[in-house]
N, C-alpha and C positions, 0 to 999 in steps of 0.2 A: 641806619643808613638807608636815605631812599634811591632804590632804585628804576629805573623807565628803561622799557626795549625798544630800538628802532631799529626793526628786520625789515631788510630793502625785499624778504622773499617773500612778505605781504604786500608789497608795492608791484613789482614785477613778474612774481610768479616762479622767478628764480634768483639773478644776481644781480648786483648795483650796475655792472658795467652795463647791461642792458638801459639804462637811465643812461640819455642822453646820445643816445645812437642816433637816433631821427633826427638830428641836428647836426651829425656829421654826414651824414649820407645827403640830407639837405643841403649842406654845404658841398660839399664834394660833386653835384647834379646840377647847382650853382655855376660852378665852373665848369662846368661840361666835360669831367675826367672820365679815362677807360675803368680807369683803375685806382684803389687806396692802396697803403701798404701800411703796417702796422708789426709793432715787435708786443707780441703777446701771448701769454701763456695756458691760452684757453678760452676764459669765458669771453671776452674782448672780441675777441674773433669769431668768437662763433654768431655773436650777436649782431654781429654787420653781416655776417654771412646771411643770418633767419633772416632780413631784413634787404638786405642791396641786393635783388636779384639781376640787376639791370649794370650791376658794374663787378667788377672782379676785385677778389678781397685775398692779397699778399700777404703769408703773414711769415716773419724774419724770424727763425728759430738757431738755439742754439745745439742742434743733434742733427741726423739724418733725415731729410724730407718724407712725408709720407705723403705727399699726393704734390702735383703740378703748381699748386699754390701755394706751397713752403718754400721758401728760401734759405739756405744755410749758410748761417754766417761765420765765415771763417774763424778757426779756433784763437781761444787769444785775444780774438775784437770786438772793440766795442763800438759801436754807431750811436755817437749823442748828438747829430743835426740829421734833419729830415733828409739833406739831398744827401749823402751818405749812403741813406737807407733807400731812397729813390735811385741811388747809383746802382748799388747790389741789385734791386733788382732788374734795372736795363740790363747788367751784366750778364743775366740769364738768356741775354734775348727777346724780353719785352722791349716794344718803341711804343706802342703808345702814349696818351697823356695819363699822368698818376701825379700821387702826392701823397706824402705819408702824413698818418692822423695817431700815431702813437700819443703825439701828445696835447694832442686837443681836449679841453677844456669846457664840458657843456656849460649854458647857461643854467640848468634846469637844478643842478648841483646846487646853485646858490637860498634855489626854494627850499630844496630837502633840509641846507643847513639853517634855515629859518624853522622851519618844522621841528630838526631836531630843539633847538634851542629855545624853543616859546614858551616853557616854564623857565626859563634862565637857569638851570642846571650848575654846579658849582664844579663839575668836569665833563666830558666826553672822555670815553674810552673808545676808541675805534683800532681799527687794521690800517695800518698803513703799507702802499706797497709801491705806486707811482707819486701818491700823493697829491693827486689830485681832491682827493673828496676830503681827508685831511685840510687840506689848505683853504678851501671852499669854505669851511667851518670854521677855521680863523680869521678868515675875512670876512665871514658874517661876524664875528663875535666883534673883530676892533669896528667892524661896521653899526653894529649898536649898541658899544661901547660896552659892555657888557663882562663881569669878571672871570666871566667861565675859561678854564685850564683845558685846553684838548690834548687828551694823550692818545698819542700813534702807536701800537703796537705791534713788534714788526721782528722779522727770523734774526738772533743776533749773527753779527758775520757775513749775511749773506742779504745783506738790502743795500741798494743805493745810495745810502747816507752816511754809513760809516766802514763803506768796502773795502779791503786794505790785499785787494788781489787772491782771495780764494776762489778759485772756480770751483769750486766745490759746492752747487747750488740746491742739492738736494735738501727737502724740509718737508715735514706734513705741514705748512704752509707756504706751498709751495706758488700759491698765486699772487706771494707779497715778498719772492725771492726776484733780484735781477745786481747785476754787478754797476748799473748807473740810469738813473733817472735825470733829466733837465731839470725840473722843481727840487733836489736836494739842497741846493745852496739856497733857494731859497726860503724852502723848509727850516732851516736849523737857522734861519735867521731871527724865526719869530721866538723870541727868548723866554716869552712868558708860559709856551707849550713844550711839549717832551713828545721828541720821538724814543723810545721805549724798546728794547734789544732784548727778547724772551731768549730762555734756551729752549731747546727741542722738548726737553721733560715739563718745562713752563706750557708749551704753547700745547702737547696730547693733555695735560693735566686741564686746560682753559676745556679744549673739545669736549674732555669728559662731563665738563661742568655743563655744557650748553646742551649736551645729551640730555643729561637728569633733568637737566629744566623744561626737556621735550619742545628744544627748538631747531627746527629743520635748518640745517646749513652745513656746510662743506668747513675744513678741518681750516682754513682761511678766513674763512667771513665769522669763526669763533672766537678768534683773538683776544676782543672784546672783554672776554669771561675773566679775563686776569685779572677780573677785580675782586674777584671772589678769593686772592692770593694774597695772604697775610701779610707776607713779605715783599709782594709787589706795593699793597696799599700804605707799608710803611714806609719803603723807601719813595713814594709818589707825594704822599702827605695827607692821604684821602684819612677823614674822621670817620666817624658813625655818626657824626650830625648831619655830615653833607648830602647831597643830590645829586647824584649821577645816571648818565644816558650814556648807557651799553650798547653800540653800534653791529651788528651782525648784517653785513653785505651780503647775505645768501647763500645760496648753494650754487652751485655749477651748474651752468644751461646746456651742458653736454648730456648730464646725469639728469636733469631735465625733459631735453627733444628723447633723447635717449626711450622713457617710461613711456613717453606718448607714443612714439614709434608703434613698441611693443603693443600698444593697446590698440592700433589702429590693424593690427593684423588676426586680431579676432574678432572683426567691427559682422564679419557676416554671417556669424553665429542667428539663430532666431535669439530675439527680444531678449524671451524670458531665460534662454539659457545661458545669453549674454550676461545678465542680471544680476543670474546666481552663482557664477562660475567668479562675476568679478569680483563679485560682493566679500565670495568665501577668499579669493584670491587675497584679497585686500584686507581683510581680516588677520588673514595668515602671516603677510609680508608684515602689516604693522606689528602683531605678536611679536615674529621673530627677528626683526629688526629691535624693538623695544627689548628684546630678551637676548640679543647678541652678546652687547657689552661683558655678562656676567661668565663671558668665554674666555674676554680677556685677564687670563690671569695675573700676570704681569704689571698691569695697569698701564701698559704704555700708551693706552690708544688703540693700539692694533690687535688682530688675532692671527698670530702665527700659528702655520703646521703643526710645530710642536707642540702649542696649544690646546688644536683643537685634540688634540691625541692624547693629554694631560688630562682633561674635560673628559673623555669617555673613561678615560682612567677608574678617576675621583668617583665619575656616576656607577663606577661598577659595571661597566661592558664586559670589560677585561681586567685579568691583575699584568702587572709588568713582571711576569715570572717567566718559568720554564716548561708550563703545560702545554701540551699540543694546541689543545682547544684556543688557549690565550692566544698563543704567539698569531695564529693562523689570523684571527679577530686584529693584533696589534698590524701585522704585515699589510692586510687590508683598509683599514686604517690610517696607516703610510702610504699606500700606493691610493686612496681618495681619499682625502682627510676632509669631510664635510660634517656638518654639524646639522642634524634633527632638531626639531621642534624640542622632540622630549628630552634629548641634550640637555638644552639649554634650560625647558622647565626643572631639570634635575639642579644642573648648576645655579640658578637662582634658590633653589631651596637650601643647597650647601650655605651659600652665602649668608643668608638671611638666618637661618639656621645660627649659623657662625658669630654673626651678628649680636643677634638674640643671647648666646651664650657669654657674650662680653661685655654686655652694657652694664650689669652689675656693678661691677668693679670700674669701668675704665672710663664712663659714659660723661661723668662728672668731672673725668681727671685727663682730659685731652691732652694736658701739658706733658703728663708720664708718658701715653702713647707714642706723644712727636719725639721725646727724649731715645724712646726704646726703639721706634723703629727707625728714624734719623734725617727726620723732615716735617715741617711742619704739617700737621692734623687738626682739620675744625670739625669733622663728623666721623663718625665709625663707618659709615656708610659707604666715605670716599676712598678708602682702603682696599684695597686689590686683593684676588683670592691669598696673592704669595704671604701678603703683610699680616694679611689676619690669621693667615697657617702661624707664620711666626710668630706674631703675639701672643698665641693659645699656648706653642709650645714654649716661649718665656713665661706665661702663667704656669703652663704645669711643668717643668721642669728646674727653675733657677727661682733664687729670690735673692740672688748675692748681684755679681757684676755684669751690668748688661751688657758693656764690650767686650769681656773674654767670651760670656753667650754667644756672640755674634759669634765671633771668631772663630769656635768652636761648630755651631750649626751650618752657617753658610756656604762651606764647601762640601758638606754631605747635602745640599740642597740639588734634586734633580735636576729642576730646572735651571740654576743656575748653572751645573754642567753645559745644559744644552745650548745655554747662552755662550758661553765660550766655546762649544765646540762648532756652533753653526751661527757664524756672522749676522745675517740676517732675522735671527732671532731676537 
């Protein structure tokens, strides 16, 4: 299977929404507005904010305002025509002139999906979340006739397309969550593409993928990576003969302005001390960023508290016993639970360690692993600290039934505990 990346955070420096801003603000200067107004969950906003310093930027949330320019929109509602959302916010007390651009439509989209498509690709995988860049690329496709399949990849349950009343919009892709878009109908009209419904363990299992492949982006603009999902590529139709263009819309211009901020408040250092402070800086962060992952044990994506506390465990900080010494190290440990450098080099060497110890037997026989641990597995690599505990201890202890195994281990499993005793875990 061949695959092509188009990361919009080589185009812009951070997120897609940043493409095609200067043509809204262009427009919007056009008409001689105070004010836009936009329902957006982040990057959108902030990108007309880097940008419209000359007009005021509104943006319709669905929580509690944090600054003057949020609007909260009532619980329950939803706002699918601009004056609507132009009402809400006169309702606060704005009169001037305004106009909302939620759903404006660069021209600029139609180049990118000329780009994307100029080897003629046999799919597009992309994020879909308003659908506009989605649709941009259907329209280039039936525009040069062209047989390529765009699949949208997008939080089941909680997108615009097949909403069926859960407010319940929380996701680690959370910039492709919203209860109603304008372009849905006419999304799900073009029959020949799939919008594509991930679960929550689909779409951390994509980020994970788009980490190892050492591509900068936010747990949204990863989506993409579901092609690396057996069971995604089987139910989609994707061969190993075909051609596909893996779409990654970037990372977040918050997590962006954010880095630079930071950097510009050490700008009056001398030169050389500047230099060498960043140099090491920046060494350090890429380390320990590229050495995080191997903390998450669970493999969800994330590194919980309890985690990071599991992790000092395993490296032998402390034992989870009754020694003075321990306990005082474990309490400290709860009351700041961060993670060192040497953390983390420790818990990669577990891993890899762990690894190492398994490819013998299991390396070859991928189909056993997916059987034993109860999902499918294309590398030993992609296995979580918990899985591959568990694997070792069905190699050393069972050679009979690996359901009663299960049944048997998993509720003497720590962490499992911890998962049930604390939500958020």
């Amino acid at each position: 299977m061949k695959t092509t990346l188009y990361n919009f955070k080589d185009v812009t420096g951070a997120t897609h929404k940043e493409v095609g801003v200067d043509e809204a603000i262009q427009d919007a200067r056009e008409k001689g507005l105070d004010a836009i107004c936009v329902i957006s969950s982040g990057n959108y906003v902030e990108a007309l904010r880097e940008k419209a310093d000359d007009l005021m930027v509104f943006n319709l949330v669905n929580r509690k305002p944090r600054d003057t320019f949020e609007v909260e929109i009532p619980e329950t509602t939803i706002l699918t025509t601009a004056e609507e959302r132009r009402d809400l916010v006169r309702s606060k007390g704005f009169t001037g002139s305004i106009d909302d651009y939620t759903d404006f439509l660069p021209k600029v989209y139609s180049e990118h999906a000329e780009n994307i498509l100029k080897e003629n690709p046999d799919y597009v995988v992309c994020p879909i979340g308003s659908g506009k860049l989605w649709l941009s690329i259907v329209n280039k496709v039936e525009e040069l006739g062209l047989g390529t399949k765009v699949i949208g990849v997008t939080a089941k349950g909680k997108n615009g397309f097949y909403w069926e009343g859960n407010w319940d919009l929380e996701s680690i892709a959370d910039k492709l969550t919203a209860p109603h878009t304008s372009l849905g109908k006419e999304v799900l009209s073009k029959k020949n593409h799939t919008v594509f419904e991930a679960s929550e363990r689909e779409l951390r299992k994509a980020y994970r993928r788009a980490r190892r492949e050492r591509v900068d982006c936010e747990p949204s603009g990863a989506v993409g990576f579901m092609l690396y999902d057996r069971k995604f590529r089987r139910e989609i139709g994707i061969g190993q003969d075909n051609s596909v263009v893996i779409i990654s819309t970037g990372s977040g211009l918050s997590d962006t302005v954010d880095k630079i901020h930071k950097k510009s408040r050490i700008s009056s250092l001398p030169l050389i001390t500047l230099s060498v402070v960043a140099g090491g800086l920046l060494a350090y962060g890429v380390l320990y960023n590229a050495l995080y992952p191997y903390a998450d044990i669970n493999g969800d994506g994330t590194v919980a508290p309890e985690e990071i506390i599991e992790t000092k465990a395993r490296n032998g900080e402390f034992f989870l016993g009754n020694f003075r010494e321990d306990t005082e190290k474990l309490e400290k440990a709860k009351a700041f639970p961060r993670l060192t450098l040497k953390d983390l080099l420790a818990s990669r060497k577990i891993k890899k360690d762990s690894i190492a110890n398994l490819k013998g037997k299991y390396e070859n026989h991928l189909g056993q692993v997916s059987t034993i641990i109860g999902r499918d597995v294309e590398s030993l690599d992609e296995l979580s600290q918990s899985e591959l505990s568990y694997l070792h201890a069905y190699e050393e202890f069972t050679q009979g039934n690996s359901e009663l195994f299960r049944a048997y281990t998993l509720p003497h499993d720590r962490l499992g505990r911890e998962k049930e005793r604390n939500p958020r875990y």
